[in-house]
Residue frames as a rotation matrix with the C-alpha (Angstrom) as fourth column:
UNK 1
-0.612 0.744 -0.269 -150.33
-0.202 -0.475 -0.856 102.03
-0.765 -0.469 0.441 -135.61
UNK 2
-0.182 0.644 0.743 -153.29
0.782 0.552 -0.288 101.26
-0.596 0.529 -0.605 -137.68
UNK 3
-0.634 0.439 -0.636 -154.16
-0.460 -0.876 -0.145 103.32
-0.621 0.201 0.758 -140.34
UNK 4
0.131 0.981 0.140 -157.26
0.371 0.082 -0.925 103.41
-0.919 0.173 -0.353 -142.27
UNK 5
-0.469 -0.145 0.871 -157.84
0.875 -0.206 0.437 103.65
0.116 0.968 0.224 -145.82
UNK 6
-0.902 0.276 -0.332 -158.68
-0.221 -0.956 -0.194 107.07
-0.371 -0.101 0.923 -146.80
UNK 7
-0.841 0.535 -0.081 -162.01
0.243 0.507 0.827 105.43
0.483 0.676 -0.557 -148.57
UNK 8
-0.152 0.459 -0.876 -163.55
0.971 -0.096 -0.218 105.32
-0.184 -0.883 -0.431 -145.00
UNK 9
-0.401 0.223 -0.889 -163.77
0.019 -0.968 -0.251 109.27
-0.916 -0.118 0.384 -145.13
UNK 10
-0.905 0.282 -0.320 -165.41
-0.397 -0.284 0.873 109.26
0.155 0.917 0.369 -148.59
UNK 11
-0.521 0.684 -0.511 -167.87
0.527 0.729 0.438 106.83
0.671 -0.041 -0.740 -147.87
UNK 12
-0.841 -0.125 -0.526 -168.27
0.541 -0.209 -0.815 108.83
-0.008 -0.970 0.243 -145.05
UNK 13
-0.986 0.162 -0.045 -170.06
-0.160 -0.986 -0.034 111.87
-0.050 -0.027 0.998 -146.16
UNK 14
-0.229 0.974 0.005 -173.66
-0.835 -0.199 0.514 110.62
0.501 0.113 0.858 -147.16
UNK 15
0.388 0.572 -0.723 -174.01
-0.020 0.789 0.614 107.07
0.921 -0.224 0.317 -144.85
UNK 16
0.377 -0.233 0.897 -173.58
-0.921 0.013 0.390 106.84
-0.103 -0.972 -0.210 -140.54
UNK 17
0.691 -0.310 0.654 -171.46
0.125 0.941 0.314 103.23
-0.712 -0.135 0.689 -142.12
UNK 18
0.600 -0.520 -0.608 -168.37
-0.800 -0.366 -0.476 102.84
0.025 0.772 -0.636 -143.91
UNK 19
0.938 -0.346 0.033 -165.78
0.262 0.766 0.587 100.18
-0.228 -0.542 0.809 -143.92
UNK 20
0.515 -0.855 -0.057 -162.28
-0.856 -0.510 -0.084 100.54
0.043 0.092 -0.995 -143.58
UNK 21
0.731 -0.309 -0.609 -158.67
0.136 0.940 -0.313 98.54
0.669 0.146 0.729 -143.42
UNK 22
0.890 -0.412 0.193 -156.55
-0.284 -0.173 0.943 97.82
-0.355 -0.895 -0.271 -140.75
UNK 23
0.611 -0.739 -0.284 -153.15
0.167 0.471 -0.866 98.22
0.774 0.482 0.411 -141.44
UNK 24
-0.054 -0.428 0.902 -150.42
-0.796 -0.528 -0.298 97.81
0.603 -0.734 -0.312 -138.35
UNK 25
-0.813 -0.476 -0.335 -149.55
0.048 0.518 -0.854 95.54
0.580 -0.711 -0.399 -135.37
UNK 26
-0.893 0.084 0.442 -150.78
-0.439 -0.377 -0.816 98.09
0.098 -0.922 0.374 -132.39
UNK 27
-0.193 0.744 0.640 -154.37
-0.979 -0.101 -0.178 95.91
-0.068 -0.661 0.748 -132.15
UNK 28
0.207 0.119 -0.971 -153.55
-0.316 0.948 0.049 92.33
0.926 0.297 0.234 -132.26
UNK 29
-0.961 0.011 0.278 -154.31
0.188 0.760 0.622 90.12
-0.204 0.650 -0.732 -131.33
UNK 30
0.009 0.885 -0.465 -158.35
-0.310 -0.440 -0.843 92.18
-0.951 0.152 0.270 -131.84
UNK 31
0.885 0.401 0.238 -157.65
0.033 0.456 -0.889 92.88
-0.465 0.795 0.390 -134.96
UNK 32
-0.124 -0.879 0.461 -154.69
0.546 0.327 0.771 91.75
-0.829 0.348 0.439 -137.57
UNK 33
-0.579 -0.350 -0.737 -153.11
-0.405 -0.661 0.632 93.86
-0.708 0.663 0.241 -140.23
UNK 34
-0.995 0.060 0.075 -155.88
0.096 0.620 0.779 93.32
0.000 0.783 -0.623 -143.53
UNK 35
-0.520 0.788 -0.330 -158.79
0.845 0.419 -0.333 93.06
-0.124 -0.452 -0.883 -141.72
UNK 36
-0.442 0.746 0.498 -161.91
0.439 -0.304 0.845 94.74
0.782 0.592 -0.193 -142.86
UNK 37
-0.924 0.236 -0.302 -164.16
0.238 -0.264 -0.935 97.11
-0.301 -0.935 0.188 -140.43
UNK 38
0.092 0.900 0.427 -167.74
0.670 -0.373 0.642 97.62
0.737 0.227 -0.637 -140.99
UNK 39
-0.895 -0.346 0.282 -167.61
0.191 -0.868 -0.458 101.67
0.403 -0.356 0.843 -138.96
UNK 40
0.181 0.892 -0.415 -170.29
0.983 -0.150 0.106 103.15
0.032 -0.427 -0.904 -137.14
UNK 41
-0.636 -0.449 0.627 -169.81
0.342 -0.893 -0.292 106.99
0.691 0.029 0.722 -137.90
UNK 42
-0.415 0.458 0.786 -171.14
-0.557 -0.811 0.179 109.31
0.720 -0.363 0.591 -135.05
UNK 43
0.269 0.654 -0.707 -171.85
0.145 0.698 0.701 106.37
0.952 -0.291 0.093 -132.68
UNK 44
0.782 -0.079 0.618 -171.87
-0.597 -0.378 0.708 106.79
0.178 -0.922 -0.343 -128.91
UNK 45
-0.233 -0.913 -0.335 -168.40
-0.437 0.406 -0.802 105.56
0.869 -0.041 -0.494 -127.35
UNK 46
0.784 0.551 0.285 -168.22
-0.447 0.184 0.875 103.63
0.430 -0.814 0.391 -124.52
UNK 47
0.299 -0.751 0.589 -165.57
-0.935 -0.106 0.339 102.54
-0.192 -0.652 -0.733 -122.55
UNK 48
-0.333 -0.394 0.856 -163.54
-0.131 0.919 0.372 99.29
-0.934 0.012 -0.358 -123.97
UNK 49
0.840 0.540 -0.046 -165.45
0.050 -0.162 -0.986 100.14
-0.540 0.826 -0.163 -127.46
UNK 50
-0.175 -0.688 0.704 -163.20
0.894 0.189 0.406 99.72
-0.413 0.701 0.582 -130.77
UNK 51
0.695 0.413 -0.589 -163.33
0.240 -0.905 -0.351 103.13
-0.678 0.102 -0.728 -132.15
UNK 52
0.418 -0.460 0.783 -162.12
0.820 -0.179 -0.543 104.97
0.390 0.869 0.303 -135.66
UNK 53
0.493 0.109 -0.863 -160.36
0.433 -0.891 0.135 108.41
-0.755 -0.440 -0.487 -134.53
UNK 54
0.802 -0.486 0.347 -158.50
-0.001 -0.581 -0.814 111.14
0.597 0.653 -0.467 -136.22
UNK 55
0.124 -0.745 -0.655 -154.90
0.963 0.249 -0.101 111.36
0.238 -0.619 0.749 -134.98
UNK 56
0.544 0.299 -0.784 -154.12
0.742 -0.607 0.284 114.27
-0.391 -0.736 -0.552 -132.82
UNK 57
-0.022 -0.773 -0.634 -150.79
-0.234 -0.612 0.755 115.62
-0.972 0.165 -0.168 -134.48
UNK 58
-0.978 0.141 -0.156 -151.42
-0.106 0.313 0.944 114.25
0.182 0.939 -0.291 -138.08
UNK 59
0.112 0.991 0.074 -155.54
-0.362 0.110 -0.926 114.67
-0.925 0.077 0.371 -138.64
UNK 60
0.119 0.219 -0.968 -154.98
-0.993 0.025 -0.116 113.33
-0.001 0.975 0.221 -142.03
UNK 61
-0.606 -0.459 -0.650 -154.38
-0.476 0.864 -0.166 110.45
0.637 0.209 -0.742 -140.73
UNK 62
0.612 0.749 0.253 -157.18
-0.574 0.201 0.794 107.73
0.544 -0.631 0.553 -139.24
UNK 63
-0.591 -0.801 -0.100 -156.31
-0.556 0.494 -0.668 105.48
0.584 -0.339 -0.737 -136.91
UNK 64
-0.157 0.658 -0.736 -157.95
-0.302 0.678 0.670 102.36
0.940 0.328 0.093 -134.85
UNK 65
-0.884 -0.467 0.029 -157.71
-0.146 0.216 -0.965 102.06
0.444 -0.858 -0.259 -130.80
UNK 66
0.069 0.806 -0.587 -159.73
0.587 0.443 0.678 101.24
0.807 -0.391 -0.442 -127.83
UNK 67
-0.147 -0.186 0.972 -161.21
-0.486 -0.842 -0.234 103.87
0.862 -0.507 0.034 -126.09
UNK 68
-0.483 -0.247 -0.840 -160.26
0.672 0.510 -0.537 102.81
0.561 -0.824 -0.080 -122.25
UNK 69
-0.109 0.660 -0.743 -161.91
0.987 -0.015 -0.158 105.52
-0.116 -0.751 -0.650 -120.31
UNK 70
0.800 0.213 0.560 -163.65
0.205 -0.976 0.078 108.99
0.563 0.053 -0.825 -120.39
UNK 71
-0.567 -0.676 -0.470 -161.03
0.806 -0.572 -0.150 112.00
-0.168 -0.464 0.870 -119.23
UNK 72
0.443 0.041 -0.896 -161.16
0.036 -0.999 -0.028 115.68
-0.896 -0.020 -0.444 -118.43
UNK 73
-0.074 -0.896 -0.438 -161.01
-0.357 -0.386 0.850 116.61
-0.931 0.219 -0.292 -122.18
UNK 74
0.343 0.414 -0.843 -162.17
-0.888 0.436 -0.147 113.40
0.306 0.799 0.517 -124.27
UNK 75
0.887 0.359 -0.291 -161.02
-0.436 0.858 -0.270 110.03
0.153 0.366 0.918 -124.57
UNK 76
0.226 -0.742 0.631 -158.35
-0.749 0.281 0.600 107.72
-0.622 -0.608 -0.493 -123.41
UNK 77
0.732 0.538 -0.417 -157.26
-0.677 0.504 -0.537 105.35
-0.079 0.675 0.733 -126.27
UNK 78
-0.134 -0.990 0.054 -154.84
-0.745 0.136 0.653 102.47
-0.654 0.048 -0.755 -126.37
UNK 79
-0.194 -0.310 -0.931 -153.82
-0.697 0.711 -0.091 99.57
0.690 0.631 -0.354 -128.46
UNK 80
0.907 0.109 0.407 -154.63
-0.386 0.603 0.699 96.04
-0.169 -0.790 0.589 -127.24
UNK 81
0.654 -0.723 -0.221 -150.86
0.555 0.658 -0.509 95.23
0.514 0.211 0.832 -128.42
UNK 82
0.989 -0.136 0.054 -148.89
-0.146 -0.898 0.415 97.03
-0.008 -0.419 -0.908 -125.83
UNK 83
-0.005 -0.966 -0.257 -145.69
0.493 -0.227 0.840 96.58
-0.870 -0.122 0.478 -127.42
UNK 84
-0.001 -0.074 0.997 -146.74
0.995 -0.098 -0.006 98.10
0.098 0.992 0.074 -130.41
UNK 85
-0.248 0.180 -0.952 -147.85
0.669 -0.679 -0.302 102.02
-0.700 -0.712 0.048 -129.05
UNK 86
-0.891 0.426 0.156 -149.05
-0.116 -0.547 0.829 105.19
0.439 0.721 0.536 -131.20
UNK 87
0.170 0.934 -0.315 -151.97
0.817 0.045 0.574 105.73
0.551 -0.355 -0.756 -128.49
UNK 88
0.635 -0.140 0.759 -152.32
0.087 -0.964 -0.250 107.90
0.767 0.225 -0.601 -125.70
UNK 89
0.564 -0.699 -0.440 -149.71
0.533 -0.098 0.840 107.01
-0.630 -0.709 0.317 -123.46
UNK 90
-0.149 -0.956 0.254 -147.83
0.965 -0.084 0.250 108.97
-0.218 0.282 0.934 -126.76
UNK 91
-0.736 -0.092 0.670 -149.95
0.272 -0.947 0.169 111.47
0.619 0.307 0.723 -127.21
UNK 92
-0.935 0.323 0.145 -152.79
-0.336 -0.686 -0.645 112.05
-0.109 -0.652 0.750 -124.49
UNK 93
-0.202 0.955 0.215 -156.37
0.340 0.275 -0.900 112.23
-0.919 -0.109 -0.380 -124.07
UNK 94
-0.882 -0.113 0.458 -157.83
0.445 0.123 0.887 112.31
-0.156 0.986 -0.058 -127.52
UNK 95
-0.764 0.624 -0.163 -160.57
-0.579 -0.775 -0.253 115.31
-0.285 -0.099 0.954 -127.97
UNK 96
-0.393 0.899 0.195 -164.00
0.011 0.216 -0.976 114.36
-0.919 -0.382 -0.095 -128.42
UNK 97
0.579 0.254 -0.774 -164.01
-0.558 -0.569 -0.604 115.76
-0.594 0.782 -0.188 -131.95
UNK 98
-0.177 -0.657 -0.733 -161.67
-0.980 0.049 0.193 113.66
-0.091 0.753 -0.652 -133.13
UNK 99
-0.909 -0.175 0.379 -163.04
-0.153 0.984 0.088 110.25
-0.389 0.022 -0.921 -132.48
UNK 100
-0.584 0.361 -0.727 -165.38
-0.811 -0.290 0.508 109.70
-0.028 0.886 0.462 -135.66
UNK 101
0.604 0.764 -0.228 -167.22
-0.745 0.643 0.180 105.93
0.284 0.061 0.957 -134.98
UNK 102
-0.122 -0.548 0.827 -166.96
-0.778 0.571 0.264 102.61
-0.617 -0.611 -0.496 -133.51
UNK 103
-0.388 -0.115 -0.915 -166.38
-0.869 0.375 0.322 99.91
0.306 0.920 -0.245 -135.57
UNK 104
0.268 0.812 0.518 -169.36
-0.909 0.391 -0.142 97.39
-0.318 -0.433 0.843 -134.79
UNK 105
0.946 -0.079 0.315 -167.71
0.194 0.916 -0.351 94.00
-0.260 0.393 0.882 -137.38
UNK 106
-0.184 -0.982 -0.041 -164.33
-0.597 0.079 0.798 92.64
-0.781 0.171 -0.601 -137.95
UNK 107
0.711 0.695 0.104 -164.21
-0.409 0.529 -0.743 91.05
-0.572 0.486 0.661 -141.18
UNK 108
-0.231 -0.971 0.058 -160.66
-0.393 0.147 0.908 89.00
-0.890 0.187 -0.416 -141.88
UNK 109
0.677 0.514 -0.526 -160.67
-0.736 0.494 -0.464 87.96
0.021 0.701 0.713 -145.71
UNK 110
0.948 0.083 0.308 -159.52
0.056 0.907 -0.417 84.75
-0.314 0.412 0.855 -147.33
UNK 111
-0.192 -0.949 0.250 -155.48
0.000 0.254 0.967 84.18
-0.981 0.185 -0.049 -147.01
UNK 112
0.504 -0.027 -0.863 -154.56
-0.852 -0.179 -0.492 84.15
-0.141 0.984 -0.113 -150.69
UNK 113
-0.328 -0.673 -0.663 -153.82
-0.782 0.587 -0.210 80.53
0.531 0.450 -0.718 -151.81
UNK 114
-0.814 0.231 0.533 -155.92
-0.374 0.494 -0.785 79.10
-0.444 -0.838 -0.315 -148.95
UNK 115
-0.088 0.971 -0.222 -158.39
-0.973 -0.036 0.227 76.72
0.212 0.236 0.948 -150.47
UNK 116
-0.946 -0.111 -0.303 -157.72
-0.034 0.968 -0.249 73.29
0.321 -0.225 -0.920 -148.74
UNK 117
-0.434 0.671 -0.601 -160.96
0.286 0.735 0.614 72.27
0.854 0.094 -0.511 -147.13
UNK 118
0.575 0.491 -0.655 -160.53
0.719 0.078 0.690 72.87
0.389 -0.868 -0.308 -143.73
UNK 119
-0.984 -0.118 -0.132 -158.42
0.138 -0.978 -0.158 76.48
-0.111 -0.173 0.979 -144.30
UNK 120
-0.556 0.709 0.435 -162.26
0.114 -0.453 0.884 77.27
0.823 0.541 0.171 -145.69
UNK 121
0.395 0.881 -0.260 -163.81
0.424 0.076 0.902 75.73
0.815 -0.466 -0.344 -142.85
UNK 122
0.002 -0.028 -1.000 -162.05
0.849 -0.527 0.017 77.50
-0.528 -0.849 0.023 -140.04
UNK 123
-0.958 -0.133 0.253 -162.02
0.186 -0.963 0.197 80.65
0.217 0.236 0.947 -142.15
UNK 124
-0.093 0.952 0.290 -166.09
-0.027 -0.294 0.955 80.60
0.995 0.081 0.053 -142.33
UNK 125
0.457 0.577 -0.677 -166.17
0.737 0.181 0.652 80.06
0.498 -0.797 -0.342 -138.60
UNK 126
-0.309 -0.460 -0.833 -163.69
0.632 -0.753 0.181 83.20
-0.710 -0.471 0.523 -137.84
UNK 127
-0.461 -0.318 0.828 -164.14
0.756 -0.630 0.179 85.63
0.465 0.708 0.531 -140.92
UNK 128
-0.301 0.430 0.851 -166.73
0.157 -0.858 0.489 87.69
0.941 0.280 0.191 -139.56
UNK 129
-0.142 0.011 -0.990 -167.03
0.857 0.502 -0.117 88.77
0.496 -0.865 -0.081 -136.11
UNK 130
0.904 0.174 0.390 -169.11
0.042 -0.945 0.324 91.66
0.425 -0.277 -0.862 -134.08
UNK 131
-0.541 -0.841 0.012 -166.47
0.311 -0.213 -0.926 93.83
0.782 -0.497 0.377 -132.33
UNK 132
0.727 0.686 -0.027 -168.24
0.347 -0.334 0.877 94.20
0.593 -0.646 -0.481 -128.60
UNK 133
0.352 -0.523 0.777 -166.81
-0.689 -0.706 -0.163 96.32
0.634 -0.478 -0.608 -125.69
UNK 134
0.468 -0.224 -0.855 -164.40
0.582 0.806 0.108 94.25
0.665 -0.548 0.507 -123.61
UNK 135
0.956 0.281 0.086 -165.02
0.053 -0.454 0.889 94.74
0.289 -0.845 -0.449 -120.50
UNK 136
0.595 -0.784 0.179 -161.75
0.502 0.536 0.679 92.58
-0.628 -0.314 0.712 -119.24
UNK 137
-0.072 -0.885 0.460 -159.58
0.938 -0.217 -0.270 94.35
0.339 0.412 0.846 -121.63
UNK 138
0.553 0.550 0.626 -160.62
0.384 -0.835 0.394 97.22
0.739 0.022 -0.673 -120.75
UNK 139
0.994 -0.041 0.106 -159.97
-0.107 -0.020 0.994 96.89
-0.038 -0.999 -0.024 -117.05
UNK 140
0.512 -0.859 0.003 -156.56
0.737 0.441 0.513 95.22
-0.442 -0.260 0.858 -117.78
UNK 141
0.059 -0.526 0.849 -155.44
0.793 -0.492 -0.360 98.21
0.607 0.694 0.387 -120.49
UNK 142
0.712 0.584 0.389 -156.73
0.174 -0.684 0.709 100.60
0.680 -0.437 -0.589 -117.77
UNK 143
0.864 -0.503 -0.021 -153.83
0.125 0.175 0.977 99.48
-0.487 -0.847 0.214 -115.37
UNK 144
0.521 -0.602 0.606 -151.35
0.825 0.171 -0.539 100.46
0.221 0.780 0.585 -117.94
């Protein structure tokens, strides 16, 4: 399951942005263990949106999913790796209160040791990348 640096919640307190790290499997191939979030705190969710939350049974702990679809309750959230899990087929609909911002930019850094030419040039054409609601995942995580 992804978790989030605890930074993200410091950062938190005086800007509606923060960035965080993905560590974990449960959203690849979205996003890979490393990878950088630029957060939206307090941003409206939509459906197929990337989204920071608090976990339900451990609130000290953040965690990274895609919210799939309004419930009676809050939020539906899964992983786009469904062999990884830690969503809510384990633990439910996820309260309103606990899902804290959507995370608007993946940002993958520079492999260590990668400086051939053309590791640079496909890094610069992948490093940074909005995260937008998918629709199609959505639909397909929905049937889970």
């Amino acid at each position: 399951m992804p978790e989030l640096s605890q930074e993200t919640e410091r950062g938190r307190a005086g800007a509606p942005f923060g960035v965080a790290e993905v560590t974990g499997p449960s959203m690849a191939p979205t996003l890979q263990h490393g990878d950088l979030l630029l957060v939206q705190y307090g941003a409206s969710v939509r459906a197929g949106d990337v989204v920071v939350l608090r976990h339900p049974f451990q609130q000290d702990l953040l965690v990274v999913k895609r919210a799939v679809e309004r419930r009676e309750g809050g939020w539906w959230v899964l992983g786009d790796n469904p062999y990884a899990g830690g969503d809510s087929t384990d633990y439910g609909v996820v309260p309103d209160e606990l899902v804290l911002g959507r995370a608007r930019l993946r940002y993958r850094p520079l492999p260590a040791g990668q400086r051939s030419p053309l590791t640079l040039v496909r890094w610069a054409l992948s490093a940074a990348r909005p995260l937008l609601a998918d629709r199609s995942a959505s639909r397909r995580l929905r049937a889970r």
